[in-house]
C-alpha positions in Angstrom: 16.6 44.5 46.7 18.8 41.6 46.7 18.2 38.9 49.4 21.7 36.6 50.5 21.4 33.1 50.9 23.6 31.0 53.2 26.0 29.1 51.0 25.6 25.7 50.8 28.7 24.4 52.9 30.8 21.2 51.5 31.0 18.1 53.5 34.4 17.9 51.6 35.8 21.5 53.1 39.1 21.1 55.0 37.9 23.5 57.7 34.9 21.3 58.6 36.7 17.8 57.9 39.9 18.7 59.7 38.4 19.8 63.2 35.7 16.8 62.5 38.6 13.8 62.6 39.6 15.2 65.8 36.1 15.5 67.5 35.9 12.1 66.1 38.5 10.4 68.4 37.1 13.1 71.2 33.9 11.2 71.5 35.5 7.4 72.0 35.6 8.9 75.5 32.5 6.7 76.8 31.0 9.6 78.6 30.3 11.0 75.9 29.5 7.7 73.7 26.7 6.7 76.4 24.3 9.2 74.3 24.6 6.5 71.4 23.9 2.8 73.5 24.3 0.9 70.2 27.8 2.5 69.2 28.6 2.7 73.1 28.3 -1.5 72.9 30.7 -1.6 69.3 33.2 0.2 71.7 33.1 -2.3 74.1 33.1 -4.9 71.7 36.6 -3.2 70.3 38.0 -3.2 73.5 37.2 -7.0 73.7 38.8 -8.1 70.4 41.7 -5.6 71.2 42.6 -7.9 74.2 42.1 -11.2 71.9 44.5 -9.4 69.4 47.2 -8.7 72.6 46.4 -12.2 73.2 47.3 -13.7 70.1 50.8 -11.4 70.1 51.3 -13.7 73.1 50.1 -16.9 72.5 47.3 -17.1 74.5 44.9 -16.8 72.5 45.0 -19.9 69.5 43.5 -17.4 66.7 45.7 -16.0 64.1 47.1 -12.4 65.1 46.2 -10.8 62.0 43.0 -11.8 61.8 42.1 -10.9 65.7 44.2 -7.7 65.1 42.1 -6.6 61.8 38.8 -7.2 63.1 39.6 -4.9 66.0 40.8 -2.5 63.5 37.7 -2.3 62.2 35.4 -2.5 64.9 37.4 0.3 66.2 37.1 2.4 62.7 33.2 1.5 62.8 32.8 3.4 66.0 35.5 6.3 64.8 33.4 6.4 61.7 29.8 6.9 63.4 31.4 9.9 65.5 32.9 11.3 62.4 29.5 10.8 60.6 27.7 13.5 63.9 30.9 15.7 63.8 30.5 16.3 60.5 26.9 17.6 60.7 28.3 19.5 63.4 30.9 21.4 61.8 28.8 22.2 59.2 26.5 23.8 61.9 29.6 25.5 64.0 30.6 26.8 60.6 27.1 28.7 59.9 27.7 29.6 63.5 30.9 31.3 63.4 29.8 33.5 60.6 26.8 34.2 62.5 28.9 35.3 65.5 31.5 37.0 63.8 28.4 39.6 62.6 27.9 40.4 66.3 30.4 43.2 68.1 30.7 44.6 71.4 28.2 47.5 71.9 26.8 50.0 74.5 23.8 50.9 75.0 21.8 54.4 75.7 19.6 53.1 79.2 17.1 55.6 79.4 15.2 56.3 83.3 12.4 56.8 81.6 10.9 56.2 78.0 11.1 59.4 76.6 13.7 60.4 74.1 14.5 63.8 76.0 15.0 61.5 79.2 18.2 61.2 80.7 20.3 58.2 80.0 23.1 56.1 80.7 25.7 54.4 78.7 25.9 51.1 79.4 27.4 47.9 77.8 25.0 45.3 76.3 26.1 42.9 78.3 24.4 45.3 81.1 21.0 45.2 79.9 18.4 43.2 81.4 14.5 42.3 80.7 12.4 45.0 80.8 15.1 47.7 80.6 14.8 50.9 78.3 17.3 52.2 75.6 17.7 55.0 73.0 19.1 54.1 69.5 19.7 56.7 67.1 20.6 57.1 63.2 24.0 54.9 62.7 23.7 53.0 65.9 23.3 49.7 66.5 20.7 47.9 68.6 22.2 46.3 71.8 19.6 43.8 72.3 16.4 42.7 71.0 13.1 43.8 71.7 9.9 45.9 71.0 10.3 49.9 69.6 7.7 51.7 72.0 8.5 54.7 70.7 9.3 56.4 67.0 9.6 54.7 64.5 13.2 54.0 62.0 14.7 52.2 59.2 16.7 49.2 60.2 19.0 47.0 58.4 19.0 43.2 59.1 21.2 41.9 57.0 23.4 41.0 59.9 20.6 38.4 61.0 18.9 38.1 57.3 21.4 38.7 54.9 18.6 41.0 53.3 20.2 44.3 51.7 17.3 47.0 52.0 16.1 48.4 55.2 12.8 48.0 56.7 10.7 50.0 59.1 10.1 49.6 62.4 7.9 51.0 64.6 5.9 51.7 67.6 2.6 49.6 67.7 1.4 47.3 65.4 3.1 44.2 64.0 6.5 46.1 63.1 7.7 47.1 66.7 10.1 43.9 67.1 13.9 44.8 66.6 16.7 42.0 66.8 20.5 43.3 68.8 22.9 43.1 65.9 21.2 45.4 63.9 21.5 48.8 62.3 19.7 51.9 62.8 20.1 54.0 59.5 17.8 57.0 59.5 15.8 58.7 62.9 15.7 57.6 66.0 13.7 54.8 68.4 13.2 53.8 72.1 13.3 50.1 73.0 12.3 47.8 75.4 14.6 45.2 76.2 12.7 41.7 76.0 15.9 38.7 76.4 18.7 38.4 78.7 22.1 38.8 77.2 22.9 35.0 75.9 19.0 34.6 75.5 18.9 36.6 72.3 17.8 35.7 69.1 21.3 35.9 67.6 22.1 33.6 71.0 20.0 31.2 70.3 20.4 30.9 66.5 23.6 30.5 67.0 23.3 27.7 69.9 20.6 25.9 67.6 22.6 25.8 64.5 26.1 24.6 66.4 23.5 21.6 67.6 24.8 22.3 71.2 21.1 22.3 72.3 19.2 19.9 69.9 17.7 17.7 71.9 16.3 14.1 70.8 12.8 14.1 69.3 10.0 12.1 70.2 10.5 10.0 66.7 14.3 9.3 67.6 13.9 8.7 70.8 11.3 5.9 69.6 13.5 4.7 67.2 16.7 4.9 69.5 14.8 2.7 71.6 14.0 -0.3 68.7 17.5 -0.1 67.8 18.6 -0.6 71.7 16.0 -3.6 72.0 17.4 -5.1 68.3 20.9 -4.6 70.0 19.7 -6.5 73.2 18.1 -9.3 71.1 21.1 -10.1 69.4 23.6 -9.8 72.2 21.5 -12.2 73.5 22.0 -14.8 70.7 25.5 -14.2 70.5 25.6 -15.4 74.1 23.8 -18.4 73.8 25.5 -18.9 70.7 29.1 -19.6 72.7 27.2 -22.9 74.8 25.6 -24.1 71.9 29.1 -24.3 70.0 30.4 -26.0 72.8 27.9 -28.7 72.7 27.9 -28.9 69.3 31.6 -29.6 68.8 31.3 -32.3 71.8 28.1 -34.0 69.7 29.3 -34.3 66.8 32.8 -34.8 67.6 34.6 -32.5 65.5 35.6 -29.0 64.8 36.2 -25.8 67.5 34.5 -23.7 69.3 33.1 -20.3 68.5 36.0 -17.9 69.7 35.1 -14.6 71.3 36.7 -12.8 68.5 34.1 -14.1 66.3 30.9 -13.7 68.5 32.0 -10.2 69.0 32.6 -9.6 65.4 28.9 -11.3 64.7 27.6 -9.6 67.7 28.6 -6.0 65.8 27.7 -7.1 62.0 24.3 -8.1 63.7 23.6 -4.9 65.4 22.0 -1.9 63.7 24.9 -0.2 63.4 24.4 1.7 60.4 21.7 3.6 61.5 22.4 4.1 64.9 25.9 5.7 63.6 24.2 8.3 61.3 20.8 9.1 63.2 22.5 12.3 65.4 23.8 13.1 61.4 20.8 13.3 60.3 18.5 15.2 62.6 21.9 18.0 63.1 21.5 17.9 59.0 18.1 18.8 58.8 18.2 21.5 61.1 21.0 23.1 58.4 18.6 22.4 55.7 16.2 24.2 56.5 18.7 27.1 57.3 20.2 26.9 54.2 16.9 28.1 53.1 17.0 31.1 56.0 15.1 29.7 58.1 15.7 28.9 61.9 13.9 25.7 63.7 13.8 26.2 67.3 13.6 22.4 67.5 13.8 19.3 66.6 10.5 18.6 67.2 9.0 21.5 65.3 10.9 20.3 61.9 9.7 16.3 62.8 6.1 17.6 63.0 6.6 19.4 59.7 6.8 15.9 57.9 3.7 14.5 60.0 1.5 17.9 58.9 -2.0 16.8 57.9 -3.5 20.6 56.8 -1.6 23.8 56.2 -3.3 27.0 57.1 -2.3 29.5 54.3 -2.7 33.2 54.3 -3.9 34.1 51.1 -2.2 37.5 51.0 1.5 36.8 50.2 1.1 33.1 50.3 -1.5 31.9 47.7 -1.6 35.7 45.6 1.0 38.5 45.2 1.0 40.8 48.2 0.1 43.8 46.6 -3.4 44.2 45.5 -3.8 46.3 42.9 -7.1 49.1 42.2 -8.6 48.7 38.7 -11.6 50.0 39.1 -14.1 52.6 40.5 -17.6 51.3 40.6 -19.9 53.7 41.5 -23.7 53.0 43.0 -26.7 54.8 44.1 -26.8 57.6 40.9 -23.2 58.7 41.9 -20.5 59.7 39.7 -17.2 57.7 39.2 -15.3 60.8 39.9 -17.2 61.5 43.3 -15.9 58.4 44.3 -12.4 58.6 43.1 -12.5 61.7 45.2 -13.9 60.0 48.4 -11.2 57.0 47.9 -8.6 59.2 47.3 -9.1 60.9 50.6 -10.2 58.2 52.4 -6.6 56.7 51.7 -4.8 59.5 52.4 -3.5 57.9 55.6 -3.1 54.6 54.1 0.9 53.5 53.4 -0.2 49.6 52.0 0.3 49.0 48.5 -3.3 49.0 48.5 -4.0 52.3 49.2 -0.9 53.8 47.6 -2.8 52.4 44.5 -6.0 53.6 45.1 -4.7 57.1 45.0 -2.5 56.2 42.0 -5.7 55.1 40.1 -7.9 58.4 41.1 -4.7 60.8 39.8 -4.5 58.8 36.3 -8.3 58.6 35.8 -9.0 62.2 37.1 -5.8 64.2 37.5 -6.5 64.7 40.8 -4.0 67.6 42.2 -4.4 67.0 45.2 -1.1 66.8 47.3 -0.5 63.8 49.6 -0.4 66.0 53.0 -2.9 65.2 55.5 -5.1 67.4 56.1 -4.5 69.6 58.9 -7.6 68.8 60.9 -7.5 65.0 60.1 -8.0 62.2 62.2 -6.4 58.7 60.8 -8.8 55.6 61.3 -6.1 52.8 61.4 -7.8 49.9 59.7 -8.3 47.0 62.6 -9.4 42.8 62.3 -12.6 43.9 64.1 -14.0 47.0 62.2 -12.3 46.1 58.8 -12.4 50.0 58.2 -10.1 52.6 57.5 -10.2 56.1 56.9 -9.9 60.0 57.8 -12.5 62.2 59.2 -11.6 65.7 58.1 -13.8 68.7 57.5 -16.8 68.1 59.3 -16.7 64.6 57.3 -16.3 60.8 57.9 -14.4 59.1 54.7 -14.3 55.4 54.9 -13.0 52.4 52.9 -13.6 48.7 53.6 -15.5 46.0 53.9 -18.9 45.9 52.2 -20.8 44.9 55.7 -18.2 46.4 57.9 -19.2 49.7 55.5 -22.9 49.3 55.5 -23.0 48.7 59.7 -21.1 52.2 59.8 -23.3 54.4 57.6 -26.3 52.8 59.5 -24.7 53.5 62.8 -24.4 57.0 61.0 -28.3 57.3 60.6 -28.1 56.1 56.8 -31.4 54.4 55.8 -31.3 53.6 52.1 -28.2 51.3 51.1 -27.6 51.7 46.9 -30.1 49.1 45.6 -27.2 47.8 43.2 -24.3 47.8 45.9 -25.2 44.3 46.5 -25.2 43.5 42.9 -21.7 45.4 42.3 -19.7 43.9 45.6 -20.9 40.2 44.2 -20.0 40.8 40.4 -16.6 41.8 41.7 -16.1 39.1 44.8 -17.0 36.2 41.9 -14.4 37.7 39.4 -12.2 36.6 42.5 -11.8 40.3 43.2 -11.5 42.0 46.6 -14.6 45.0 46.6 -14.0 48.1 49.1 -16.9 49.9 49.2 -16.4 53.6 49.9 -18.5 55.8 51.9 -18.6 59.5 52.5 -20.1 60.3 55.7 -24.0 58.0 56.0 -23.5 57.9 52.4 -22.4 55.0 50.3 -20.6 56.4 46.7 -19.6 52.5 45.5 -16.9 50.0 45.2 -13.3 50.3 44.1 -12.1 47.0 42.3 -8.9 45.3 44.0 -7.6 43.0 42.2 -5.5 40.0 43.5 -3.5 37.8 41.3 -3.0 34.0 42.3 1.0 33.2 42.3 1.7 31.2 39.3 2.9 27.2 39.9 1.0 27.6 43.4 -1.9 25.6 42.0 1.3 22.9 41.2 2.6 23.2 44.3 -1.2 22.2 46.5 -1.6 19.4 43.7 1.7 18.0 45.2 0.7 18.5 48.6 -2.5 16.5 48.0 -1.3 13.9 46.5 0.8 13.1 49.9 -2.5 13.3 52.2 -1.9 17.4 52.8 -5.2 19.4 52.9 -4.9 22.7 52.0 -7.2 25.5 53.7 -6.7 29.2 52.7 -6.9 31.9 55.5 -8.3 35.4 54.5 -10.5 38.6 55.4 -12.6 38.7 52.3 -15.8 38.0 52.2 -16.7 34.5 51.2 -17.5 35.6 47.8 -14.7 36.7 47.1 -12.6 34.2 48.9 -14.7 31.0 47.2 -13.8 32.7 43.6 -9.5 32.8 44.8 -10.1 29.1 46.5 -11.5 27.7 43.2 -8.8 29.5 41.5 -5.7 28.2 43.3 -7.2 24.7 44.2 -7.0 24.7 47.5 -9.0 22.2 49.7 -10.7 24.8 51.5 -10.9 28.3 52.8 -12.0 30.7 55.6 -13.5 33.6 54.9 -14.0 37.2 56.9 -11.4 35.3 59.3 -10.8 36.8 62.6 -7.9 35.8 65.2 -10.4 33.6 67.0 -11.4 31.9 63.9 -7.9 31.1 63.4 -7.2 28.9 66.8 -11.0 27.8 66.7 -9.8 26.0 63.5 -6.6 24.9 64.6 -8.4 23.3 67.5 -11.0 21.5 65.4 -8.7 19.9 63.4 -6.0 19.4 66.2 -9.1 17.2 68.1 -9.9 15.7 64.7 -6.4 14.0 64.8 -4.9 15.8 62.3 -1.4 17.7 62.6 -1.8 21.7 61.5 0.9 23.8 60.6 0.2 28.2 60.0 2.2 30.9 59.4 2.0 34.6 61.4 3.4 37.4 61.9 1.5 39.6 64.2 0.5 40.1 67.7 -3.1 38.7 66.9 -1.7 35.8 65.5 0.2 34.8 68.8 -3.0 32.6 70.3 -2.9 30.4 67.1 0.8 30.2 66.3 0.9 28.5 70.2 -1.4 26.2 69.6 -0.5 24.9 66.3 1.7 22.4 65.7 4.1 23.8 63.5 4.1 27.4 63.8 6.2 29.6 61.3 6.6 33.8 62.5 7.3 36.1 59.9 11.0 37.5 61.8 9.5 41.1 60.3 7.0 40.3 62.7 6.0 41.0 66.7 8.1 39.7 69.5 4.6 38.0 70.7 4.5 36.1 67.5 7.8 35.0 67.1 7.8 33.5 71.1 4.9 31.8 70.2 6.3 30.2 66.7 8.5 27.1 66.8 10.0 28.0 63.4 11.4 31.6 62.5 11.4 32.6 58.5 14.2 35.2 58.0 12.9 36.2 55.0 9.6 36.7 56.3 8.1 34.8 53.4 4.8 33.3 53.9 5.4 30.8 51.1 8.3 29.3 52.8 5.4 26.7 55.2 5.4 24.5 52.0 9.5 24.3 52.1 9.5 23.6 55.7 7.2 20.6 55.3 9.2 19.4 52.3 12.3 19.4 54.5 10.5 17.7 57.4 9.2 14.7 55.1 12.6 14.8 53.9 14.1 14.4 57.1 11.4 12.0 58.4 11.9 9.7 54.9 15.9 9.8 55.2 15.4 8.3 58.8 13.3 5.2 57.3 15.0 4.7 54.5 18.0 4.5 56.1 16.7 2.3 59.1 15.1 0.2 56.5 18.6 0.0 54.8 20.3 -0.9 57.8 18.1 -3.9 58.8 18.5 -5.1 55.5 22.2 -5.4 55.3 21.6 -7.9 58.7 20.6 -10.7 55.9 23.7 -11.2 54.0 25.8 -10.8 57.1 24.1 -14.1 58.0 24.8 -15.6 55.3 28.9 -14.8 55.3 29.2 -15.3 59.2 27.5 -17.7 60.8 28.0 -20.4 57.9 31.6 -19.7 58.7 31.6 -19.8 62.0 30.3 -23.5 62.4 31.7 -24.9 59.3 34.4 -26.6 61.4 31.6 -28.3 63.5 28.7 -28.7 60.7 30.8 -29.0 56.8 26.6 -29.3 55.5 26.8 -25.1 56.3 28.9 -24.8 53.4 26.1 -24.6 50.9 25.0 -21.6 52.9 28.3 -20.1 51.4 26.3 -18.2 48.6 28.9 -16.3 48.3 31.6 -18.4 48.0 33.8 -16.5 50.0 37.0 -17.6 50.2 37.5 -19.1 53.9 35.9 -18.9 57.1 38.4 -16.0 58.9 38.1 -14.0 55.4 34.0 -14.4 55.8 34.0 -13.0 58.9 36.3 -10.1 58.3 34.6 -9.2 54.8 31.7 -8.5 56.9 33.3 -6.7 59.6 34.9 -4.5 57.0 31.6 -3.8 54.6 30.3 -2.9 58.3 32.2 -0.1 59.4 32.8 1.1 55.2 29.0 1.7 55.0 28.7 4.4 57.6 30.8 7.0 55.4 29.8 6.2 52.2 26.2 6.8 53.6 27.0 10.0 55.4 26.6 12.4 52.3 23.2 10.6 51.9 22.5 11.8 55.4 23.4 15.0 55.3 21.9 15.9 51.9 18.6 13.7 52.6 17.0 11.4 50.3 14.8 13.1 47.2 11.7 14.3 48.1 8.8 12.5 45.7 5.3 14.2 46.7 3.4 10.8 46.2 0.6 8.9 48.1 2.2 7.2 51.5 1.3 4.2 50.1 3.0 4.4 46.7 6.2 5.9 48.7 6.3 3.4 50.8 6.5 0.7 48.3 8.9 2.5 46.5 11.3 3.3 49.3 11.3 -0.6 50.7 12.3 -1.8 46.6 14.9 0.7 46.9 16.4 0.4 50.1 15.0 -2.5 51.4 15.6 -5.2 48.3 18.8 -3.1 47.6 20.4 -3.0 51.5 19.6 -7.2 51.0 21.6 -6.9 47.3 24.7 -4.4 48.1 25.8 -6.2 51.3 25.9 -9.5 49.1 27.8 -7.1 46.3 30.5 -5.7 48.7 31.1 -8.6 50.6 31.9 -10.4 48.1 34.2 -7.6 46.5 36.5 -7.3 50.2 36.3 -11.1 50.6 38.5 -11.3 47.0 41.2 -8.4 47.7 41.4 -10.1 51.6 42.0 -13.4 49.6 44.9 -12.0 48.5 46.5 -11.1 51.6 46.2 -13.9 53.5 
């Protein structure tokens, strides 16, 4: 089984950079720019200095033409710059996109008039199908639409929407009834119901999510967008004032110019949080490509921001914390019974069982015993599916009741069964093996209890690394499982989790959630099947298993392709990521505000006030090259930070407090020192132009 991963795609690639330049120069159209205020006002600002330039072609305007002229050169590159920065995210979005779509083909459909596979039926195109309809897909066909098998059962390949090679099953009734259009039926036949519109499909909307054509603004850039419109406000503000006070100025002290309009806009710009205003749509259109990168599909924004803000992470042991397959080691038998009676009853009593479990159980009682017995059901069998509730499963054949299961879901059925006596050393046996961290089925034969087979479940290695990590940045860990608490205290210990549930029930799931939802704290799971639905809604991130029911994916924010369990820990990795890109970057560009002041507005008034010249740190190399240095380390900063934004800061798993420290010596001390650096760098090769 091989699994493909999408290939990381290169900011570099012609095909994305190409198309980008032009989108670029599409969005200096201000109906589109109004979604950005901050970069909407640098626009405005380089239509302003574009008149001064036109102005000093004509003589109107005193200032030297190539200085007004390269400042709105610049301005006008900063605002080209901050659209290339989004456009590029984009492309790399519309890229994923396009490979997506090109996967999907114009198919027709088999609409059935009534759910039966000898039914009469229709051919249709898929475009045809609505909500609710019914279709027959047979062996080689492929599935017009998605929705729920309700009857038959096939194998499917996905590797149209999952890239994943093998086939699976799916089926009528339980958690593997959900089928996505796109894909393949290989062998047999099913009937589905139709569950999304055409254009409401899970291919539709993967595609429309990863393009960013429907990502809308969450609640932490809104805020943020919001700050830097306020910051913008303040300092448009000054720069106003700014244009009085120079008048005055120049008539009290009785020398020197007036601040030009040219240079208030240019201050005005340099002031403004620029930087991060042009790469915040970069970076939330980045994340979202992250995290598909890894196959997985965020059907928001917000469910990827609330990813980084996750206080506890609900864990499913199975999968997650140990190796899904549990593995029988061991017959145990109790109450003066043989080992071989037992492997006889567990045997049969997992006849009907297709988990790795079972399939092992039988394995074990043919090596140990050399049972011949063939793997044909009975012919007067009844299957006993194993459910959440009864945490039994089994057959009843031959006038007798064969059960496998939980040790108290076991005991309450031979007691319902008339059973008096329970093995004196069954409690003895189910403990020894639950505190070996063990999972003990206990196995009865009709009102009769023959002992305990020995599952054995192995803890992932590095996952005990992994929940160290997530502690150490405030994460509490609780494992979810259906052992008994035994059992489950013996697995917690073992993998170091913070906490666990045992004998865990769909209710106990979104009773939990809720606790620690009204607690304060932000709870992420993981699901897959119909039972899980309740909880997946009410958690805040919720991540469906796409092997798993339609009801549990509509209820899940976040959509695993690989239906890997372990993948909740990647997704909160990438949401602190994205979360800590955001800071640092904002912290970064409100940095870079201080050694603007010291090239512009010592250069701006040295005319009027020659004592501002020892604010010329710098020792830049006149007033005009000052102010254009900064102008030009202003709209140079946006693309040299756009890989930054797209790729995302490293991820350190540290206390906040430590990271914070570390991300304001970083980025705050260094967007004070670089500013200082590059100024001074442009100011020199100006110096030799002019």
């Amino acid at each position: 089984m091989s699994v493909h991963k999408p290939e990381p795609v290169s900011i570099f690639d012609k095909q994305i950079v190409g198309p980008a330049l032009v989108s670029s120069l599409k969005k200096l159209n201000p109906i589109e720019l109004w979604r950005n205020p901050v970069m909407l006002c640098v626009e405005i600002a380089s239509v302003i200095t574009l008149i001064t330039f036109i102005l000093s072609l004509t003589g109107a305007n005193k200032e030297p033409a190539w200085f007004t002229g390269q400042v709105s050169v610049w301005l006008w590159l900063t605002v080209i710059f901050a659209n290339f920065s989004e456009s590029l995210a984009e492309g790399r979005g519309k890229a994923r996109a396009a490979s997506l779509r090109s996967s999907r083909t114009s198919v027709s459909a088999k609409l059935l008039s009534k759910p039966e596979f000898d039914s009469a039926f229709t051919t249709v195109g898929a475009s045809q199908l609505r909500k609710g309809d019914v279709i027959l897909v047979g062996a080689n066909e492929i599935i017009a639409g998605d929705g729920d098998v309700i009857a038959g059962a096939a194998l499917v390949n996905e590797a149209a929407v999952t890239g994943e090679s093998a086939p699976v099953v799916r089926e009528s009734g339980g958690d593997r009834s959900a089928v996505t259009g796109g894909t393949t039926v290989i062998a047999n036949s099913i009937i589905v119901r139709i569950t999304a519109n055409p254009g409401e499909t899970f291919l539709d909307r993967m595609i429309g999510l990863i393009e960013g054509a429907k990502r809308r603004k969450t609640p932490n850039e809104i805020a943020l967008e919001v700050l830097l419109i306020a910051l913008t406000l303040v300092f448009l503000l000054v720069c106003i004032n700014i244009s009085p006070l120079s008048i005055y100025s120049v008539k009290a002290a009785g020398q020197g110019t007036p601040v030009s309009l040219t240079v208030l806009t240019a201050l005005f710009v340099c002031l403004a949080p620029t930087t991060i205003a042009a790469l915040l749509p970069a970076i939330g259109i980045a994340g979202m490509d992250r995290l598909f990168q890894k196959n997985v599909i965020a059907l928001s924004g917000r469910a990827i921001e609330a990813a980084g803000d996750v206080n506890v992470l609900l864990l499913d042991k199975t999968g997650t914390i140990t190796h899904g397959n549990r593995e029988a080691v061991a017959f145990v038998p109790v109450g003066g019974h043989t080992e071989q009676e037992l492997a006889e009853a567990a045997f049969t009593a997992s006849l009907a069982d297709e988990t790795p479990e079972g399939r092992s159980v039988v394995a074990l009682a043919r090596e140990k015993f050399g049972l011949k017995k063939s793997d044909a059901m009975p012919a007067d069998a009844e299957v006993i599916e194993f459910s959440a509730e009864t945490r039994l499963s089994g057959i009843n054949t031959g006038g007798n009741q064969y059960r496998k299961g939980a040790a108290d879901s076991t005991i309450a059925f031979v007691k319902k069964n008339g059973c008096i006596n329970i093995p004196a050393n069954l409690s003895d046996v189910v403990d020894t093996i639950a505190r070996a961290g063990a999972t003990p089925l206990v196995v009865c034969k009709g009102c009769e209890i023959l002992g305990v087979i020995n599952l054995k479940d192995i803890v992932k290695a590095g996952i005990q690394e992994r929940f160290l990590q997530l502690r150490s940045m405030g994460i509490r860990t609780v494992m979810i499982t259906g052992d008994n608490p035994l059992t489950a205290a013996a697995i917690a210990a073992e993998a170091q989790v913070d906490d666990f549930l045992a004998q865990a029930k769909p209710e106990d799931k979104l009773r939990l959630i809720k606790e620690n939802q009204e607690a304060g704290f932000m709870v992420a799971m993981t699901g897959d099947g119909t039972n899980d639905a309740p909880a997946l809604a009410q958690a805040d991130v919720a991540v469906a298993m796409n092997t798993g029911t339609q009801p549990a994916r509509e209820a899940a924010n976040i959509i695993d392709l690989d239906s890997n369990p372990t993948k909740l820990l990647d997704i909160v990795e990438v949401g602190k990521q994205i979360l800590m890109t955001r800071g640092n970057l904002t912290t970064f560009s409100i940095s870079n505000d201080v050694a603007k002041y010291f090239a512009i507005i010592p250069a701006m008034m040295l005319s009027v006030y020659p004592q501002l010249g020892v604010l010329n740190v710098m020792h830049l190399a006149t007033p005009l090259s000052a102010i254009l240095s900064a102008v030009i380390f202003n709209a140079i900063i946006i693309p040299l930070l756009v890989p930054l934004a797209l790729k995302g800061t490293k991820f350190r798993p540290m206390p906040a407090e430590k990271l914070l420290i570390h991300n304001l010596l970083l980025y705050g001390v260094g967007g004070i020192i670089a500013p200082f650096a590059g100024i001074k760098i442009i100011d020199m090769c100006v110096a030799m132009f002019v």
